[in-house]
PDB file of N, CA, C and O in Angstrom, chain B, residues numbered from 101:
ATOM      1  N   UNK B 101      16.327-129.714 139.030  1.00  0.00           N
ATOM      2  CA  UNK B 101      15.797-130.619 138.051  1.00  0.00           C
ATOM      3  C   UNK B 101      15.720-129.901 136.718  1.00  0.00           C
ATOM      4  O   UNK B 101      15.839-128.683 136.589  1.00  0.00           O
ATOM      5  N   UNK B 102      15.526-130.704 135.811  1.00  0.00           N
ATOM      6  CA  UNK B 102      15.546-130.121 134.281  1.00  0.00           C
ATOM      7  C   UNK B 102      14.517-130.604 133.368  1.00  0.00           C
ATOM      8  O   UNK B 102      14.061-131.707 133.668  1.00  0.00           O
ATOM      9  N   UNK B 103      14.064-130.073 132.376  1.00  0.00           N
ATOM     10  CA  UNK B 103      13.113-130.327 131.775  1.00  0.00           C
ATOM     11  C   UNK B 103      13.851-129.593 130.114  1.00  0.00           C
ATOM     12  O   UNK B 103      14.056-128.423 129.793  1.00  0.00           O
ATOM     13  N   UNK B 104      14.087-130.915 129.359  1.00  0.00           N
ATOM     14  CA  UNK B 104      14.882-131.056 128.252  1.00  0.00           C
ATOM     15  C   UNK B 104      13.738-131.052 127.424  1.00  0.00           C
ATOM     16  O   UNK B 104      13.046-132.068 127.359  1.00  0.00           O
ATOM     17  N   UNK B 105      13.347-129.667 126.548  1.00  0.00           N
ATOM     18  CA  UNK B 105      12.688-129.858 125.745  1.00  0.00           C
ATOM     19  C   UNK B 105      12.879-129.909 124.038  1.00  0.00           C
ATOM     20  O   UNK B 105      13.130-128.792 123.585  1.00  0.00           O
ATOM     21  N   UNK B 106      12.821-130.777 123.219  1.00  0.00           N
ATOM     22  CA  UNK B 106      13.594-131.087 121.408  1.00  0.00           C
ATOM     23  C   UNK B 106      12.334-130.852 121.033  1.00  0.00           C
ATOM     24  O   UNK B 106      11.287-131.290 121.510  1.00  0.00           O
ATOM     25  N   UNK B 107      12.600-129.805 119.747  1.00  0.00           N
ATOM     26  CA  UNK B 107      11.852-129.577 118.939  1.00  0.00           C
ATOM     27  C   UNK B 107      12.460-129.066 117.818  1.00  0.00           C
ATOM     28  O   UNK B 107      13.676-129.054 117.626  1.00  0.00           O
ATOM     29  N   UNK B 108      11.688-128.682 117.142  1.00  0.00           N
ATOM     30  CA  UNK B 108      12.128-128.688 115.245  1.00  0.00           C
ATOM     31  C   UNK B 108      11.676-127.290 114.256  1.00  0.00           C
ATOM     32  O   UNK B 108      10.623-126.718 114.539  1.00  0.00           O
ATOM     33  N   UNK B 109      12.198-126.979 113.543  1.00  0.00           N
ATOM     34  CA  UNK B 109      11.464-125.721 113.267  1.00  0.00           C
ATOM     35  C   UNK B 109      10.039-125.572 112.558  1.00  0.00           C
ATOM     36  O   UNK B 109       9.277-124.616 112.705  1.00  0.00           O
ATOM     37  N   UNK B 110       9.797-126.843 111.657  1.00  0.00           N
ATOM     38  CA  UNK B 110       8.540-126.533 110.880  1.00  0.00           C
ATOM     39  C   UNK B 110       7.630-127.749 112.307  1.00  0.00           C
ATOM     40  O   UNK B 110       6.979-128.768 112.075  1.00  0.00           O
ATOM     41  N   UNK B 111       7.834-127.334 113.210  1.00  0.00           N
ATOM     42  CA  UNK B 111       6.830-128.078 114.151  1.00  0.00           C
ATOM     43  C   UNK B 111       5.590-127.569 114.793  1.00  0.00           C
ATOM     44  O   UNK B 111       5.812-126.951 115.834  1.00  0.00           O
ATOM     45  N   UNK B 112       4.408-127.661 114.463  1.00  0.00           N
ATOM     46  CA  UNK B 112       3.138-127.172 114.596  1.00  0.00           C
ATOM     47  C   UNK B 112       3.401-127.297 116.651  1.00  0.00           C
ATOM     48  O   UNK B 112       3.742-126.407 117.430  1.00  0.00           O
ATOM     49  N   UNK B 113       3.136-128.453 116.863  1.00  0.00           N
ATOM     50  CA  UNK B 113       2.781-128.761 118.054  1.00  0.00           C
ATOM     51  C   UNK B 113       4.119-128.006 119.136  1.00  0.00           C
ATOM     52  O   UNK B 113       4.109-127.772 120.344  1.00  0.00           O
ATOM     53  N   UNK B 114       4.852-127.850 118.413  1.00  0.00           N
ATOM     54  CA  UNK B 114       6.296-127.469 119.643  1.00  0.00           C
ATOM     55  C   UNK B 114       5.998-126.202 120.303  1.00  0.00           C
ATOM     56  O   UNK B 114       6.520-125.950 121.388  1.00  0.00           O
ATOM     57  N   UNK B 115       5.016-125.196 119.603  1.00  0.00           N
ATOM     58  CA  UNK B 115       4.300-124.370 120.327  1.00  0.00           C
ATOM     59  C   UNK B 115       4.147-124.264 121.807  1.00  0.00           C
ATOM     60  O   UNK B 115       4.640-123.722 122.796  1.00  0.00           O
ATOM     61  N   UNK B 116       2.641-125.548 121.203  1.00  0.00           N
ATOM     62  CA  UNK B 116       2.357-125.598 122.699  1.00  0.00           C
ATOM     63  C   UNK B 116       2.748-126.314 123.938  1.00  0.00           C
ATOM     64  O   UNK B 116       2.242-126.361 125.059  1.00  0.00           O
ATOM     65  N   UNK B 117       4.225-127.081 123.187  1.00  0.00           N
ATOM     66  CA  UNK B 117       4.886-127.658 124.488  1.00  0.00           C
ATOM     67  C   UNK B 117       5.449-126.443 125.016  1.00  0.00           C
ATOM     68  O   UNK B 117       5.059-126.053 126.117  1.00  0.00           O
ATOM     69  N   UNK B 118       6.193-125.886 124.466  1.00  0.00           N
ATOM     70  CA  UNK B 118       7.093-124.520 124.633  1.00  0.00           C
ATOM     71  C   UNK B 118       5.658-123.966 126.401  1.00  0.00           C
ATOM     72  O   UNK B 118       5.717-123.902 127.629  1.00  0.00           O
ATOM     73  N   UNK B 119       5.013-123.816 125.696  1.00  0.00           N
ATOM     74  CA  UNK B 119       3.801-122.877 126.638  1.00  0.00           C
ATOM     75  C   UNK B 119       3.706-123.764 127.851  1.00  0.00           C
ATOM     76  O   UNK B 119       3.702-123.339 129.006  1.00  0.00           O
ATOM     77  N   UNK B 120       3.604-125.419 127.392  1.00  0.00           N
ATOM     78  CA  UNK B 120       3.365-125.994 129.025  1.00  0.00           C
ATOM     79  C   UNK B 120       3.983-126.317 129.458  1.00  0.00           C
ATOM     80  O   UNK B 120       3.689-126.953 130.470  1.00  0.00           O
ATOM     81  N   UNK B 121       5.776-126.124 128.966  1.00  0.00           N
ATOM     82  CA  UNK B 121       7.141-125.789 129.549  1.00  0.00           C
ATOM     83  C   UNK B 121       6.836-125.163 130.827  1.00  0.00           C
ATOM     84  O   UNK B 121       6.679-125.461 132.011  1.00  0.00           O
ATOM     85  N   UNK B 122       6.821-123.760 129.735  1.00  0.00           N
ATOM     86  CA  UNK B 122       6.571-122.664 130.545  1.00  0.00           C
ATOM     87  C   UNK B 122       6.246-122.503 131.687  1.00  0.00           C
ATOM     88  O   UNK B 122       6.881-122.280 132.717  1.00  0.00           O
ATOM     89  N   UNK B 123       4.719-122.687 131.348  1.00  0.00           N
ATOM     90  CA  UNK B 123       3.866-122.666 132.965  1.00  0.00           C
ATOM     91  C   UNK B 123       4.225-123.836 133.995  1.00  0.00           C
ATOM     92  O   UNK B 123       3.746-123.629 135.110  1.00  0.00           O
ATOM     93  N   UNK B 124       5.008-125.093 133.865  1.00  0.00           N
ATOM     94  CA  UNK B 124       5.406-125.582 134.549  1.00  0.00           C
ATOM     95  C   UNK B 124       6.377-124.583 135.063  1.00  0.00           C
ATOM     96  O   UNK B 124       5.995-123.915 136.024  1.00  0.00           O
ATOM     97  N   UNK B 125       7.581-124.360 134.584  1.00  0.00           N
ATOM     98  CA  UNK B 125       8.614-123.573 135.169  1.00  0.00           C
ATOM     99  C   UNK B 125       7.721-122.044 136.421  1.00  0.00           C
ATOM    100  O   UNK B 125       8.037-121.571 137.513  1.00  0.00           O
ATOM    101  N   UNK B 126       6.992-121.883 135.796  1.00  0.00           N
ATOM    102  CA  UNK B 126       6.687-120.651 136.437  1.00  0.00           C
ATOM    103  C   UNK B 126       6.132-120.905 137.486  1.00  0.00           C
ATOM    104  O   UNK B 126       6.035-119.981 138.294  1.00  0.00           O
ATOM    105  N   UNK B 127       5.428-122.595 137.933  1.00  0.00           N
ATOM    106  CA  UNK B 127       4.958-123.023 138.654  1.00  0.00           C
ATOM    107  C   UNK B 127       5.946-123.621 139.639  1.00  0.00           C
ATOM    108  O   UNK B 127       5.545-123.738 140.797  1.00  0.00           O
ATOM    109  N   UNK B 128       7.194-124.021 139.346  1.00  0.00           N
ATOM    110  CA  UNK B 128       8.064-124.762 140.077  1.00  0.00           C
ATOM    111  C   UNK B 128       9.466-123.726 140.394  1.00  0.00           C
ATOM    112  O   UNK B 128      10.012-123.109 139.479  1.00  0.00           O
ATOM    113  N   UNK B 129       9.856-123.666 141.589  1.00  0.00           N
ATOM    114  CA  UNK B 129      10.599-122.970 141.589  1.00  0.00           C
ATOM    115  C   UNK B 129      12.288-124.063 141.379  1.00  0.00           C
ATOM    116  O   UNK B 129      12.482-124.944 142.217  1.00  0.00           O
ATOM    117  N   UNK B 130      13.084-123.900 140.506  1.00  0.00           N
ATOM    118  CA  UNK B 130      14.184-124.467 140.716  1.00  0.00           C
ATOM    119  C   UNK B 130      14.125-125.189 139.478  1.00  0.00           C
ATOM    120  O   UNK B 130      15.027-125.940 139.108  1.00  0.00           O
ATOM    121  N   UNK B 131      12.859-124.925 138.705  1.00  0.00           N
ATOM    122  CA  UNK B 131      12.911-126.470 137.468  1.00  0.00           C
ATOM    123  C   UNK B 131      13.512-125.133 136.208  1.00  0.00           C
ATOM    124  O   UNK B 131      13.286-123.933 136.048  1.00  0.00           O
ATOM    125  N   UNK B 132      14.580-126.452 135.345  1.00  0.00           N
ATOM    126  CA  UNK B 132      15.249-125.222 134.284  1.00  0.00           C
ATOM    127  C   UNK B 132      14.687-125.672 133.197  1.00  0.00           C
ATOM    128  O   UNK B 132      14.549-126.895 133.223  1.00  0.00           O
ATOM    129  N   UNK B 133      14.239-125.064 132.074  1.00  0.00           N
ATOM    130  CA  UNK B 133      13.953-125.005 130.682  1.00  0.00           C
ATOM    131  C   UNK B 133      14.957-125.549 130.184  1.00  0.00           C
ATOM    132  O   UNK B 133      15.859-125.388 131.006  1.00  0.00           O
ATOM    133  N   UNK B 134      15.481-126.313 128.981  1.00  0.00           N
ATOM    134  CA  UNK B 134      16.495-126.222 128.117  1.00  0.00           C
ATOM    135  C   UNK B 134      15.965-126.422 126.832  1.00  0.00           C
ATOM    136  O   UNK B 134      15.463-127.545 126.789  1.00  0.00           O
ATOM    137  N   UNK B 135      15.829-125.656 125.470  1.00  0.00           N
ATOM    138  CA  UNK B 135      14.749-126.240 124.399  1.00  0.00           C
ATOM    139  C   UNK B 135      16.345-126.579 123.465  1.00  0.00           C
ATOM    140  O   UNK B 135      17.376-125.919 123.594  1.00  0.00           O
ATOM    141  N   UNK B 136      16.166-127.700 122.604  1.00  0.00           N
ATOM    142  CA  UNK B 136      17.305-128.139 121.786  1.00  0.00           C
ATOM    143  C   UNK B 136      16.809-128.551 120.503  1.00  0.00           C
ATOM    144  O   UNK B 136      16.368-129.700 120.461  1.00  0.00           O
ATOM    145  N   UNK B 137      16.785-127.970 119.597  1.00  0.00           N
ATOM    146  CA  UNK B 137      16.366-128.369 118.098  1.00  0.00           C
ATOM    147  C   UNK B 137      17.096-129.478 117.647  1.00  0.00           C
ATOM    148  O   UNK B 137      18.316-129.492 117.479  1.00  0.00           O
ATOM    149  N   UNK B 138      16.545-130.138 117.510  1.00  0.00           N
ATOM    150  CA  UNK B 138      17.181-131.795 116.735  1.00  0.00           C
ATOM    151  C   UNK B 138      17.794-131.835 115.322  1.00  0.00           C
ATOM    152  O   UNK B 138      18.258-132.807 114.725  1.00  0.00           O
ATOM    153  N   UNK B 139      17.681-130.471 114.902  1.00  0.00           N
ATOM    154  CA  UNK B 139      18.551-130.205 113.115  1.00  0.00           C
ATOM    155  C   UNK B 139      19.794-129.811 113.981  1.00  0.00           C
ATOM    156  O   UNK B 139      20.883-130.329 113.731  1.00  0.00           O
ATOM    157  N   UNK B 140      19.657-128.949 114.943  1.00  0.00           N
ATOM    158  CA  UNK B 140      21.461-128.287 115.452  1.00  0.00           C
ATOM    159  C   UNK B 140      21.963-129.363 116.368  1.00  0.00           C
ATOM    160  O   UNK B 140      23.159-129.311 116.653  1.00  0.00           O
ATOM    161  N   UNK B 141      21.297-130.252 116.833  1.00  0.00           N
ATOM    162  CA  UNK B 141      22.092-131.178 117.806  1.00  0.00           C
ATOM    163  C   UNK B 141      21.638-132.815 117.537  1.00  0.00           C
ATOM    164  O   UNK B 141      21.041-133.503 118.364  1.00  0.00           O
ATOM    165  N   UNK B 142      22.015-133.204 116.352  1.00  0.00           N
ATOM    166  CA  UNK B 142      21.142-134.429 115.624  1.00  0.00           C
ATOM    167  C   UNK B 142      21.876-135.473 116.430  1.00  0.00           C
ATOM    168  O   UNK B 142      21.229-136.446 116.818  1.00  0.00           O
ATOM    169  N   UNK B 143      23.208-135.371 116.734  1.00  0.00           N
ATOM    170  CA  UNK B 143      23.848-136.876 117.271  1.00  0.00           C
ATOM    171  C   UNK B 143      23.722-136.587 118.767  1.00  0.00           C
ATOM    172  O   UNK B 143      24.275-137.500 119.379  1.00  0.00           O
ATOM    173  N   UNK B 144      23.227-135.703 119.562  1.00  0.00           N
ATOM    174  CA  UNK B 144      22.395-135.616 120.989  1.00  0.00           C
ATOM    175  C   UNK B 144      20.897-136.203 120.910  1.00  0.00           C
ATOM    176  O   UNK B 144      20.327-136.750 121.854  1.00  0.00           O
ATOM    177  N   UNK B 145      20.319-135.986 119.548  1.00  0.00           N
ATOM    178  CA  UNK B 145      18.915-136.360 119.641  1.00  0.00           C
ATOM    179  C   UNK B 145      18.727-137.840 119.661  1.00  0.00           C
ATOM    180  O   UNK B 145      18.115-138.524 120.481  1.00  0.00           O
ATOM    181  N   UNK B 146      19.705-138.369 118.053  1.00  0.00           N
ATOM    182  CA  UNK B 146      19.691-140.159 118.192  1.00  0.00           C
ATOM    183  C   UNK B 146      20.359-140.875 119.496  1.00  0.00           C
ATOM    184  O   UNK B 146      20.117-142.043 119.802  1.00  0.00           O
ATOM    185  N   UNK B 147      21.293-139.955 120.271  1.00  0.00           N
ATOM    186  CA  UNK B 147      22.459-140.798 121.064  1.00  0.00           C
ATOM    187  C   UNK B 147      20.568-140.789 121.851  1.00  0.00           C
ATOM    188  O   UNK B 147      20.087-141.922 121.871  1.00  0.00           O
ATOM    189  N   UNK B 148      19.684-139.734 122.385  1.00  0.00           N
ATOM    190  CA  UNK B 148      18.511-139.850 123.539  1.00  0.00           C
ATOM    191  C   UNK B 148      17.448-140.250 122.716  1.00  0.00           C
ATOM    192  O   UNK B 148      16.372-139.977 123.249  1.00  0.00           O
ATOM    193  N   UNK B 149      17.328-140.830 121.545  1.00  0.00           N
ATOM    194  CA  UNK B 149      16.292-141.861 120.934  1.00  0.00           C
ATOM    195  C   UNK B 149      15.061-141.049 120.803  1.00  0.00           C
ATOM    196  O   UNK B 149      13.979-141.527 121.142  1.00  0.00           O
ATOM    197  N   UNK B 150      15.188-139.531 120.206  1.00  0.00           N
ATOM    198  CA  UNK B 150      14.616-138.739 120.112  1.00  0.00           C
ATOM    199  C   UNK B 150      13.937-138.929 118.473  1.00  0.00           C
ATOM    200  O   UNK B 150      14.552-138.736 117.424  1.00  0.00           O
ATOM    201  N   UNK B 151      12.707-139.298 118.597  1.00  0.00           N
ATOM    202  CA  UNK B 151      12.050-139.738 117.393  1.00  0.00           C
ATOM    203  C   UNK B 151      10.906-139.089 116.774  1.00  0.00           C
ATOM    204  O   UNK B 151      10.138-139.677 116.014  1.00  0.00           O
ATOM    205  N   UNK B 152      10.802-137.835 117.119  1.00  0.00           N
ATOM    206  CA  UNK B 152       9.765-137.375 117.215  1.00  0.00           C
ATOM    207  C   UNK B 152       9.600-136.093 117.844  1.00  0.00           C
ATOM    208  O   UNK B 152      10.117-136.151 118.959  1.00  0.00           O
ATOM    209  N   UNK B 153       8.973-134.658 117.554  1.00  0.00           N
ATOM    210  CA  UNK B 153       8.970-133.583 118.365  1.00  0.00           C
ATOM    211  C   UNK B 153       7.768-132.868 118.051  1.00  0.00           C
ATOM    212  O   UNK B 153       7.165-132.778 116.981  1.00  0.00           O
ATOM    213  N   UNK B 154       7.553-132.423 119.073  1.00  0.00           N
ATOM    214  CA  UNK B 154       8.373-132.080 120.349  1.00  0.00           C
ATOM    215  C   UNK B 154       8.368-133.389 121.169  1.00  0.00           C
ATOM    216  O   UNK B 154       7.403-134.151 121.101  1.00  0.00           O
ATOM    217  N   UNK B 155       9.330-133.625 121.863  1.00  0.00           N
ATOM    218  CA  UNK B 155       9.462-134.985 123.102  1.00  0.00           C
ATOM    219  C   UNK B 155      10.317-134.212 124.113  1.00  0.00           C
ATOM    220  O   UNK B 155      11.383-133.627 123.924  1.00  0.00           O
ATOM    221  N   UNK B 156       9.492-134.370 125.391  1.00  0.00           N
ATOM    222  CA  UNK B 156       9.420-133.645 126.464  1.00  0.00           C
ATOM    223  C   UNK B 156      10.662-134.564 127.224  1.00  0.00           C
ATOM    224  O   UNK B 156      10.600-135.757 126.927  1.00  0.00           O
ATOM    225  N   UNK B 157      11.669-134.230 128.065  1.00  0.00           N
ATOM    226  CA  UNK B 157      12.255-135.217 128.848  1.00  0.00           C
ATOM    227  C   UNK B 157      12.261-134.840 130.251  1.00  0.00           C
ATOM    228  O   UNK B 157      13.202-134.066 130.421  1.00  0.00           O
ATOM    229  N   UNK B 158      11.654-135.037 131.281  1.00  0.00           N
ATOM    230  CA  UNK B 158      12.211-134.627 132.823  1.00  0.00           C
ATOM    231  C   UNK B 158      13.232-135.271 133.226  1.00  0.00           C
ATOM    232  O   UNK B 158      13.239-136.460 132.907  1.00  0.00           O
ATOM    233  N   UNK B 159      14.362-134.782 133.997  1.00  0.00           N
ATOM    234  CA  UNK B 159      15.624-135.343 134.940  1.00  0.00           C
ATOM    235  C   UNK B 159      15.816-134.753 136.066  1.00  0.00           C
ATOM    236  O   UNK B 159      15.790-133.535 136.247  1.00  0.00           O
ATOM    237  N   UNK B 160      16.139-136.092 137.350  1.00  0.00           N
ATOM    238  CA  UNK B 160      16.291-135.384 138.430  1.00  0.00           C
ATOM    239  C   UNK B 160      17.665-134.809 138.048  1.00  0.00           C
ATOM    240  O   UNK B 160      18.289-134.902 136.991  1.00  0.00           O
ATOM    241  N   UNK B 161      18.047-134.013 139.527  1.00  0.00           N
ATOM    242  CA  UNK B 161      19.517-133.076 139.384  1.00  0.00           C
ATOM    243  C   UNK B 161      20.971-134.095 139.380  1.00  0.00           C
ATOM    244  O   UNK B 161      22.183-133.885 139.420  1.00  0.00           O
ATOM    245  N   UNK B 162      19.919-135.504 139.297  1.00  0.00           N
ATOM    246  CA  UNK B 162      21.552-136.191 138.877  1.00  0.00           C
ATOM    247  C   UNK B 162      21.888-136.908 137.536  1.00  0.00           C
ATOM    248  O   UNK B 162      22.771-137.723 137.270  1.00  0.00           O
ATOM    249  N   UNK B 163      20.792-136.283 136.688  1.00  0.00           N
ATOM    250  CA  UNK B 163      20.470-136.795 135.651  1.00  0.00           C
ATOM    251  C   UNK B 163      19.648-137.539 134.663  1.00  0.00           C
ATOM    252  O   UNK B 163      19.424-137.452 133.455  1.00  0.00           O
ATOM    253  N   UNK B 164      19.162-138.567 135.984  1.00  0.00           N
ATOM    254  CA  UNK B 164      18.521-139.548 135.405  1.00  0.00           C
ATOM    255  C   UNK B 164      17.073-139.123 134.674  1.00  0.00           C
ATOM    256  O   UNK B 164      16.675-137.990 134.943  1.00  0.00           O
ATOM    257  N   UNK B 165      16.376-139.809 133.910  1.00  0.00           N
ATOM    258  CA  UNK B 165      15.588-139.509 133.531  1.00  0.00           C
ATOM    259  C   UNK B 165      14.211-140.164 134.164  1.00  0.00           C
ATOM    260  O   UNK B 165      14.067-141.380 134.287  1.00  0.00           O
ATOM    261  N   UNK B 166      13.428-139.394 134.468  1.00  0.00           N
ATOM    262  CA  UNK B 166      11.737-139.692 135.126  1.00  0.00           C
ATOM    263  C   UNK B 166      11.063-139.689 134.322  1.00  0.00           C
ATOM    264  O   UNK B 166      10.651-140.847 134.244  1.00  0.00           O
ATOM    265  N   UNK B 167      10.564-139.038 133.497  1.00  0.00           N
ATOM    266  CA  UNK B 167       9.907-138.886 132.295  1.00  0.00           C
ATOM    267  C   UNK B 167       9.751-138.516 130.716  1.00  0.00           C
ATOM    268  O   UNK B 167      10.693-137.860 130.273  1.00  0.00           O
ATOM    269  N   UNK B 168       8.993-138.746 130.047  1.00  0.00           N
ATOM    270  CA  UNK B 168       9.219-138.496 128.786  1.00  0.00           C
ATOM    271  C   UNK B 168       8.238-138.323 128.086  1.00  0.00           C
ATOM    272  O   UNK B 168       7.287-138.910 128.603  1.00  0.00           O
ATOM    273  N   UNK B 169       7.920-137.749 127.041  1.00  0.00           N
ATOM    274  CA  UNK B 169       6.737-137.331 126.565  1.00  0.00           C
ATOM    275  C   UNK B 169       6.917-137.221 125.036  1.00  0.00           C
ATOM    276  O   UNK B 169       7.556-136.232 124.676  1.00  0.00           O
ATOM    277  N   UNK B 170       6.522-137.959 124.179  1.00  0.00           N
ATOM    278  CA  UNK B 170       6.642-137.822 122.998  1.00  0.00           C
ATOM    279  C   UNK B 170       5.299-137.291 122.037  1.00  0.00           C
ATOM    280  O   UNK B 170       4.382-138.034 121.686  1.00  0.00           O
ATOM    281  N   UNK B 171       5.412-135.875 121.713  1.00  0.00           N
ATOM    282  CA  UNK B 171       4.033-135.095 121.860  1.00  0.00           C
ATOM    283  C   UNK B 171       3.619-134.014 123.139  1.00  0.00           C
ATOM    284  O   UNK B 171       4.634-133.664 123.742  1.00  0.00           O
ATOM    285  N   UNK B 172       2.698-133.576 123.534  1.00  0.00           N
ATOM    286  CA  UNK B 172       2.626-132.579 123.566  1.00  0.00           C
ATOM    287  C   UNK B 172       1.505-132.860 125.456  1.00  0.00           C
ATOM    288  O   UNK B 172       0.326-132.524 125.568  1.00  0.00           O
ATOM    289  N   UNK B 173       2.308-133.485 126.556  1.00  0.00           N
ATOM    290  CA  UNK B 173       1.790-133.519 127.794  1.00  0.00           C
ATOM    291  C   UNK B 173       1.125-132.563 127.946  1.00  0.00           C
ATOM    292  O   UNK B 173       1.461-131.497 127.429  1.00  0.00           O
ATOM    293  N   UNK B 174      -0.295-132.710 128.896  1.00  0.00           N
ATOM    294  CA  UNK B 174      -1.014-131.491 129.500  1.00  0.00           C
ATOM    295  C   UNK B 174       0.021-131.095 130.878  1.00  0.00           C
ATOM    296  O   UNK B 174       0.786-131.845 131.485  1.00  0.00           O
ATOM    297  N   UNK B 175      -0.201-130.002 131.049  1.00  0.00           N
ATOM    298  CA  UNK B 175       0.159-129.155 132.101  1.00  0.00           C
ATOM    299  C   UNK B 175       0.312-130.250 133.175  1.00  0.00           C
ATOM    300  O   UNK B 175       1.397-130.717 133.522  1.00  0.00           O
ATOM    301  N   UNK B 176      -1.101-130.673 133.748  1.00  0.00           N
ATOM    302  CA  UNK B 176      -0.758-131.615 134.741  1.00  0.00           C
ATOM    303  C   UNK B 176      -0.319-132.607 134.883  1.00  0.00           C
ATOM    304  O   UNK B 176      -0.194-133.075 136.015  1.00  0.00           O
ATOM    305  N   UNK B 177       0.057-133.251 133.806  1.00  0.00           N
ATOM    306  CA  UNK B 177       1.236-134.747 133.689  1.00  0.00           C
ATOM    307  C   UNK B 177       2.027-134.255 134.173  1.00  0.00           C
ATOM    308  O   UNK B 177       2.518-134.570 135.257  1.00  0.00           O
ATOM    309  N   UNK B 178       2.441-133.047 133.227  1.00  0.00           N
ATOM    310  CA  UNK B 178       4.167-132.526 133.026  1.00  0.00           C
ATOM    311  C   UNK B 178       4.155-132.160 134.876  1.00  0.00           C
ATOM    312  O   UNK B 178       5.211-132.562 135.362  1.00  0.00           O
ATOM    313  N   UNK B 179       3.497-131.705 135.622  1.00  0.00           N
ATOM    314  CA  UNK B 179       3.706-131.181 136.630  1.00  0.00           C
ATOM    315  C   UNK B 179       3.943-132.735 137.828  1.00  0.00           C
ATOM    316  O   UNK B 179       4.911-132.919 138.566  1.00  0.00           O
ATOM    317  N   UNK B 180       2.937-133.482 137.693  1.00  0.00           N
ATOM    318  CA  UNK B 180       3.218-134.741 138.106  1.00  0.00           C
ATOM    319  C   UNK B 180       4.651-135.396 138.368  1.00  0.00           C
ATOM    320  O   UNK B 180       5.058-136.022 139.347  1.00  0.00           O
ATOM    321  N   UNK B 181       5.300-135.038 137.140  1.00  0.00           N
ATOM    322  CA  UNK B 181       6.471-135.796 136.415  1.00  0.00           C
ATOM    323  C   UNK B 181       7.342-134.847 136.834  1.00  0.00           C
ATOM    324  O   UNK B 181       8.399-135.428 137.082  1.00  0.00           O
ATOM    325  N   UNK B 182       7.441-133.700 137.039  1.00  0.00           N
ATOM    326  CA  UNK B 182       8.209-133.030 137.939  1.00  0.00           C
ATOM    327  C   UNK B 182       8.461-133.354 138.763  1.00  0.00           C
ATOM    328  O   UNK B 182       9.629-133.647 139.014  1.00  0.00           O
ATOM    329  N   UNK B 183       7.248-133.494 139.816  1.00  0.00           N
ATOM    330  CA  UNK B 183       7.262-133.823 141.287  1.00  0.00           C
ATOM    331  C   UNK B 183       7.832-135.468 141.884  1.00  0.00           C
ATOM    332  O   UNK B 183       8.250-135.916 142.951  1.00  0.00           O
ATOM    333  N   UNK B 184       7.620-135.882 140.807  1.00  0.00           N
ATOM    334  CA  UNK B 184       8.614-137.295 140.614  1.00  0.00           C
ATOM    335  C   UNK B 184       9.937-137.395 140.855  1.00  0.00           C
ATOM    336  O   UNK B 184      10.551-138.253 141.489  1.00  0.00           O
ATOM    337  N   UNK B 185      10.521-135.918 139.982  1.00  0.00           N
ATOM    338  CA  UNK B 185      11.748-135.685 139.909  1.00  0.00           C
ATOM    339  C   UNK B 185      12.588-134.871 141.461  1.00  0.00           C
ATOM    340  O   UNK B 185      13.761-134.558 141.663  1.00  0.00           O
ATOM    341  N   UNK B 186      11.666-134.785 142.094  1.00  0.00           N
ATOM    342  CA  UNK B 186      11.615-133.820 143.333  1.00  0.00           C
ATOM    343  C   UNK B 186      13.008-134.921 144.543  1.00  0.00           C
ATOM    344  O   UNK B 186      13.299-134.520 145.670  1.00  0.00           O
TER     345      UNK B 186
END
């Protein structure tokens, strides 16, 4: 599973998604990080209706998308929304 995280450079909050990335990953064995700045990949961000960052995306391993987070999920959503993706 994957956990698509867009963020921006003058972004206060992308911090602390970055961190509850993190500790998800460190918590899940098999879940991958990917962080994608929306200035270097702008026609990936509009083609995924990316309006806003940080916006969190979970996908199971066939793609689809389970969740989404526009702003900055606590730990235990994001972990929820994993297990969705399971």
């Amino acid at each position: 599973m994957r956990l698509d995280l867009w963020t921006s450079a003058f972004c206060a909050p992308c911090g602390a998604a970055r961190r509850v990335a993190a500790d998800a990953a460190a918590l899940v064995p098999g879940l991958t990080v990917a962080e994608r700045d929306v200035a270097v990949h702008p026609d990936d961000a509009e083609h995924l209706g990316i309006r806003s960052t940080p916006t969190i995306i979970v996908r199971r391993d066939d793609g689809a998308e389970v969740f989404r987070s526009a702003g900055v999920p606590t730990r235990d959503q994001l972990l929820v929304a994993v297990a969705k993706a399971l």
